[in-house]
C-alpha positions in Angstrom: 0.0 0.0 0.0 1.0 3.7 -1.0 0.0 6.0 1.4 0.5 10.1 1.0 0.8 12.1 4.0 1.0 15.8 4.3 0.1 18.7 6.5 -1.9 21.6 5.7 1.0 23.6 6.7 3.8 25.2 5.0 5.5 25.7 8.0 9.1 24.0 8.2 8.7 23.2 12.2 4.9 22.3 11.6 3.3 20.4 14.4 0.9 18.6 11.9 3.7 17.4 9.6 5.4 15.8 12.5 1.6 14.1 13.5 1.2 13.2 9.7 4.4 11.7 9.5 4.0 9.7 12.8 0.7 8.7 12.0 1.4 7.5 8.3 4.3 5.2 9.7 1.9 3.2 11.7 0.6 1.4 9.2 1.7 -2.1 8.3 3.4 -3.1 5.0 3.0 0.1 3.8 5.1 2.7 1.9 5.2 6.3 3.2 5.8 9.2 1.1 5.3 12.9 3.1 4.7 15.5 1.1 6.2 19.1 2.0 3.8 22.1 1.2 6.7 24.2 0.2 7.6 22.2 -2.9 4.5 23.3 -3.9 4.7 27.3 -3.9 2.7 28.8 -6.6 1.3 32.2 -7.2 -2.3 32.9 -5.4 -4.6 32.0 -7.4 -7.1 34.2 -9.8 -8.7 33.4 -12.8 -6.6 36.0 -14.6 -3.5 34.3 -13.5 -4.6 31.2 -14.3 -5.6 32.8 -17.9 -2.4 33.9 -18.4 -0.5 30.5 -17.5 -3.3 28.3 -17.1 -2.8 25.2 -14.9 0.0 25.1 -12.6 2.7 22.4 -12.9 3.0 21.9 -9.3 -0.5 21.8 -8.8 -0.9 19.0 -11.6 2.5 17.2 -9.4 0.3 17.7 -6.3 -2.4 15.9 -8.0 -0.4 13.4 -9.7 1.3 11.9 -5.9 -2.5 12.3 -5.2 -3.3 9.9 -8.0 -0.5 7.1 -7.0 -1.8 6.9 -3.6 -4.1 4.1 -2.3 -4.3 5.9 0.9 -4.0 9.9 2.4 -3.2 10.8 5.7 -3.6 14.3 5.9 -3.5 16.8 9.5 -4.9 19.9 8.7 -2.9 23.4 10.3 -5.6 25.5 11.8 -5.0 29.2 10.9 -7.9 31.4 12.7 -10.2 28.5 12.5 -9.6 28.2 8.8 -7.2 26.1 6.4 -3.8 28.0 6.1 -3.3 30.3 3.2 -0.6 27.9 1.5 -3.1 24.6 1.6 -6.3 26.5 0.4 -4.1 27.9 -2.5 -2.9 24.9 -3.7 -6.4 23.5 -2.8 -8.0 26.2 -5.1 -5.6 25.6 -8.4 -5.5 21.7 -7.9 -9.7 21.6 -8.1 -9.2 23.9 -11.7 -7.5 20.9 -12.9 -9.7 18.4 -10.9 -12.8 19.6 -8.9 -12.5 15.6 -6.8 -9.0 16.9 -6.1 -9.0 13.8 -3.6 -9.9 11.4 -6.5 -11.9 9.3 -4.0 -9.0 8.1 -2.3 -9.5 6.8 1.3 -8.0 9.5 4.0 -7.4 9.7 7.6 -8.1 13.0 8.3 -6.5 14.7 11.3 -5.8 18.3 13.1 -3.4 19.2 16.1 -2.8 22.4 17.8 -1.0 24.0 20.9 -4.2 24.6 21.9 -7.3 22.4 24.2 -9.5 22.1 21.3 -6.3 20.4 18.5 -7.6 21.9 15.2 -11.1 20.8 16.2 -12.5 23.7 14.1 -10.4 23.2 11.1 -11.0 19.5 11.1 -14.8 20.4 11.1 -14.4 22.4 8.2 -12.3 19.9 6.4 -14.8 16.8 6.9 -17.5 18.3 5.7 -15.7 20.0 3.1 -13.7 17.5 1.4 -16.1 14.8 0.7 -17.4 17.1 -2.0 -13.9 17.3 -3.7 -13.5 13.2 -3.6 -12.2 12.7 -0.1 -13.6 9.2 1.1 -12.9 10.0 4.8 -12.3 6.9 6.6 -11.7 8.6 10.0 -10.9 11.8 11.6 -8.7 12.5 14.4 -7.9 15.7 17.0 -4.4 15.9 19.2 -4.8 18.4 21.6 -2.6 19.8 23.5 0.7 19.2 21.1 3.5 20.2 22.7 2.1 18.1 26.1 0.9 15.1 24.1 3.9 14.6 21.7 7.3 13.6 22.0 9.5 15.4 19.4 12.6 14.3 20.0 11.3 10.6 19.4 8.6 11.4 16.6 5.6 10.1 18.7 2.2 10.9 20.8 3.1 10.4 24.5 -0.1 10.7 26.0 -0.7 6.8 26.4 -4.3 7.2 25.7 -4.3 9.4 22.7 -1.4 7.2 21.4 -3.4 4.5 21.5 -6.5 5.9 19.8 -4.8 6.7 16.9 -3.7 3.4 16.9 -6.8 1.5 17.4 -7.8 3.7 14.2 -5.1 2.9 12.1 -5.7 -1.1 13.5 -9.3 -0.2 11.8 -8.5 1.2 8.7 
Protein backbone atom coordinates (compact mmCIF):
# COMPACT_ATOMS: atom_id res chain seq x y z
CA UNK A 1 0.00 0.00 0.00
CA UNK A 2 1.04 3.67 -1.03
CA UNK A 3 0.05 6.05 1.40
CA UNK A 4 0.50 10.07 1.02
CA UNK A 5 0.83 12.09 3.96
CA UNK A 6 0.99 15.80 4.30
CA UNK A 7 0.10 18.67 6.50
CA UNK A 8 -1.93 21.64 5.72
CA UNK A 9 1.03 23.63 6.71
CA UNK A 10 3.82 25.17 5.02
CA UNK A 11 5.54 25.69 8.01
CA UNK A 12 9.14 23.98 8.25
CA UNK A 13 8.72 23.16 12.22
CA UNK A 14 4.92 22.27 11.59
CA UNK A 15 3.26 20.44 14.44
CA UNK A 16 0.86 18.65 11.90
CA UNK A 17 3.74 17.39 9.56
CA UNK A 18 5.36 15.80 12.50
CA UNK A 19 1.64 14.07 13.49
CA UNK A 20 1.16 13.22 9.73
CA UNK A 21 4.39 11.67 9.48
CA UNK A 22 4.02 9.68 12.81
CA UNK A 23 0.72 8.65 12.04
CA UNK A 24 1.39 7.45 8.35
CA UNK A 25 4.29 5.17 9.72
CA UNK A 26 1.95 3.19 11.68
CA UNK A 27 0.55 1.36 9.20
CA UNK A 28 1.69 -2.08 8.29
CA UNK A 29 3.38 -3.13 5.04
CA UNK A 30 3.03 0.11 3.79
CA UNK A 31 5.11 2.74 1.86
CA UNK A 32 5.20 6.35 3.22
CA UNK A 33 5.84 9.19 1.07
CA UNK A 34 5.35 12.86 3.14
CA UNK A 35 4.68 15.48 1.07
CA UNK A 36 6.16 19.15 1.99
CA UNK A 37 3.78 22.13 1.19
CA UNK A 38 6.68 24.18 0.24
CA UNK A 39 7.55 22.22 -2.87
CA UNK A 40 4.47 23.32 -3.93
CA UNK A 41 4.68 27.25 -3.89
CA UNK A 42 2.73 28.84 -6.61
CA UNK A 43 1.27 32.20 -7.22
CA UNK A 44 -2.31 32.88 -5.43
CA UNK A 45 -4.63 31.96 -7.36
CA UNK A 46 -7.11 34.24 -9.77
CA UNK A 47 -8.74 33.43 -12.81
CA UNK A 48 -6.58 35.96 -14.56
CA UNK A 49 -3.49 34.33 -13.54
CA UNK A 50 -4.64 31.18 -14.33
CA UNK A 51 -5.58 32.76 -17.94
CA UNK A 52 -2.37 33.87 -18.45
CA UNK A 53 -0.46 30.47 -17.47
CA UNK A 54 -3.33 28.34 -17.07
CA UNK A 55 -2.78 25.16 -14.92
CA UNK A 56 0.04 25.07 -12.63
CA UNK A 57 2.65 22.43 -12.93
CA UNK A 58 3.00 21.93 -9.25
CA UNK A 59 -0.53 21.76 -8.83
CA UNK A 60 -0.91 19.01 -11.60
CA UNK A 61 2.45 17.21 -9.42
CA UNK A 62 0.28 17.71 -6.28
CA UNK A 63 -2.37 15.92 -7.97
CA UNK A 64 -0.43 13.42 -9.66
CA UNK A 65 1.31 11.87 -5.93
CA UNK A 66 -2.48 12.25 -5.21
CA UNK A 67 -3.26 9.90 -8.04
CA UNK A 68 -0.52 7.12 -7.00
CA UNK A 69 -1.82 6.89 -3.58
CA UNK A 70 -4.06 4.14 -2.31
CA UNK A 71 -4.33 5.92 0.88
CA UNK A 72 -3.99 9.93 2.41
CA UNK A 73 -3.22 10.84 5.74
CA UNK A 74 -3.58 14.34 5.89
CA UNK A 75 -3.54 16.78 9.51
CA UNK A 76 -4.88 19.85 8.67
CA UNK A 77 -2.92 23.37 10.34
CA UNK A 78 -5.61 25.54 11.84
CA UNK A 79 -4.96 29.18 10.86
CA UNK A 80 -7.89 31.37 12.66
CA UNK A 81 -10.24 28.52 12.53
CA UNK A 82 -9.57 28.15 8.81
CA UNK A 83 -7.19 26.13 6.35
CA UNK A 84 -3.77 27.98 6.06
CA UNK A 85 -3.33 30.26 3.18
CA UNK A 86 -0.61 27.87 1.53
CA UNK A 87 -3.10 24.62 1.56
CA UNK A 88 -6.27 26.50 0.43
CA UNK A 89 -4.05 27.95 -2.54
CA UNK A 90 -2.87 24.94 -3.65
CA UNK A 91 -6.41 23.46 -2.81
CA UNK A 92 -7.97 26.18 -5.14
CA UNK A 93 -5.59 25.60 -8.40
CA UNK A 94 -5.49 21.65 -7.88
CA UNK A 95 -9.72 21.65 -8.06
CA UNK A 96 -9.24 23.87 -11.68
CA UNK A 97 -7.53 20.93 -12.94
CA UNK A 98 -9.73 18.35 -10.92
CA UNK A 99 -12.83 19.55 -8.86
CA UNK A 100 -12.46 15.65 -6.83
CA UNK A 101 -9.04 16.90 -6.12
CA UNK A 102 -9.01 13.83 -3.57
CA UNK A 103 -9.91 11.40 -6.47
CA UNK A 104 -11.93 9.27 -4.00
CA UNK A 105 -9.04 8.09 -2.28
CA UNK A 106 -9.54 6.78 1.28
CA UNK A 107 -7.97 9.51 3.97
CA UNK A 108 -7.45 9.66 7.57
CA UNK A 109 -8.10 13.04 8.33
CA UNK A 110 -6.54 14.73 11.26
CA UNK A 111 -5.82 18.31 13.11
CA UNK A 112 -3.45 19.21 16.10
CA UNK A 113 -2.75 22.37 17.81
CA UNK A 114 -0.97 24.03 20.86
CA UNK A 115 -4.24 24.60 21.93
CA UNK A 116 -7.27 22.41 24.23
CA UNK A 117 -9.47 22.11 21.30
CA UNK A 118 -6.35 20.40 18.48
CA UNK A 119 -7.63 21.90 15.24
CA UNK A 120 -11.13 20.77 16.16
CA UNK A 121 -12.52 23.68 14.14
CA UNK A 122 -10.43 23.18 11.07
CA UNK A 123 -11.05 19.46 11.08
CA UNK A 124 -14.77 20.41 11.09
CA UNK A 125 -14.38 22.38 8.21
CA UNK A 126 -12.33 19.94 6.43
CA UNK A 127 -14.82 16.76 6.90
CA UNK A 128 -17.53 18.29 5.71
CA UNK A 129 -15.66 19.95 3.09
CA UNK A 130 -13.67 17.54 1.35
CA UNK A 131 -16.07 14.80 0.66
CA UNK A 132 -17.39 17.07 -2.00
CA UNK A 133 -13.86 17.32 -3.71
CA UNK A 134 -13.52 13.22 -3.64
CA UNK A 135 -12.22 12.74 -0.11
CA UNK A 136 -13.65 9.22 1.15
CA UNK A 137 -12.85 10.02 4.81
CA UNK A 138 -12.29 6.86 6.65
CA UNK A 139 -11.69 8.61 9.99
CA UNK A 140 -10.94 11.75 11.61
CA UNK A 141 -8.69 12.53 14.42
CA UNK A 142 -7.91 15.67 16.98
CA UNK A 143 -4.36 15.92 19.20
CA UNK A 144 -4.75 18.39 21.56
CA UNK A 145 -2.55 19.83 23.53
CA UNK A 146 0.72 19.18 21.12
CA UNK A 147 3.55 20.19 22.69
CA UNK A 148 2.11 18.07 26.14
CA UNK A 149 0.94 15.11 24.10
CA UNK A 150 3.94 14.64 21.65
CA UNK A 151 7.33 13.57 22.03
CA UNK A 152 9.51 15.42 19.39
CA UNK A 153 12.64 14.32 20.04
CA UNK A 154 11.31 10.61 19.39
CA UNK A 155 8.60 11.44 16.64
CA UNK A 156 5.60 10.13 18.73
CA UNK A 157 2.22 10.88 20.83
CA UNK A 158 3.10 10.43 24.47
CA UNK A 159 -0.09 10.66 26.00
CA UNK A 160 -0.71 6.82 26.35
CA UNK A 161 -4.32 7.23 25.75
CA UNK A 162 -4.27 9.41 22.72
CA UNK A 163 -1.37 7.21 21.38
CA UNK A 164 -3.41 4.52 21.46
CA UNK A 165 -6.47 5.93 19.83
CA UNK A 166 -4.82 6.67 16.86
CA UNK A 167 -3.68 3.37 16.85
CA UNK A 168 -6.85 1.49 17.37
CA UNK A 169 -7.76 3.68 14.17
CA UNK A 170 -5.11 2.92 12.08
CA UNK A 171 -5.68 -1.14 13.51
CA UNK A 172 -9.32 -0.23 11.77
CA UNK A 173 -8.52 1.22 8.69
Amino acid sequence: MKIIAFAGSPSKNSINKKLATYVSHLFQNATVEVLNLNDYEIPLFTVDIEKEIGHHELAQAFLDKIAGADFLVVSMAENNGNYSAAFKNLFDWCSRINVKVFQQKPMLLMATSDGKRGGATVLEIAKNAFPRYGADIKATFSLPLFNENFDVPNMKISNPELDQEIKKIVSEL
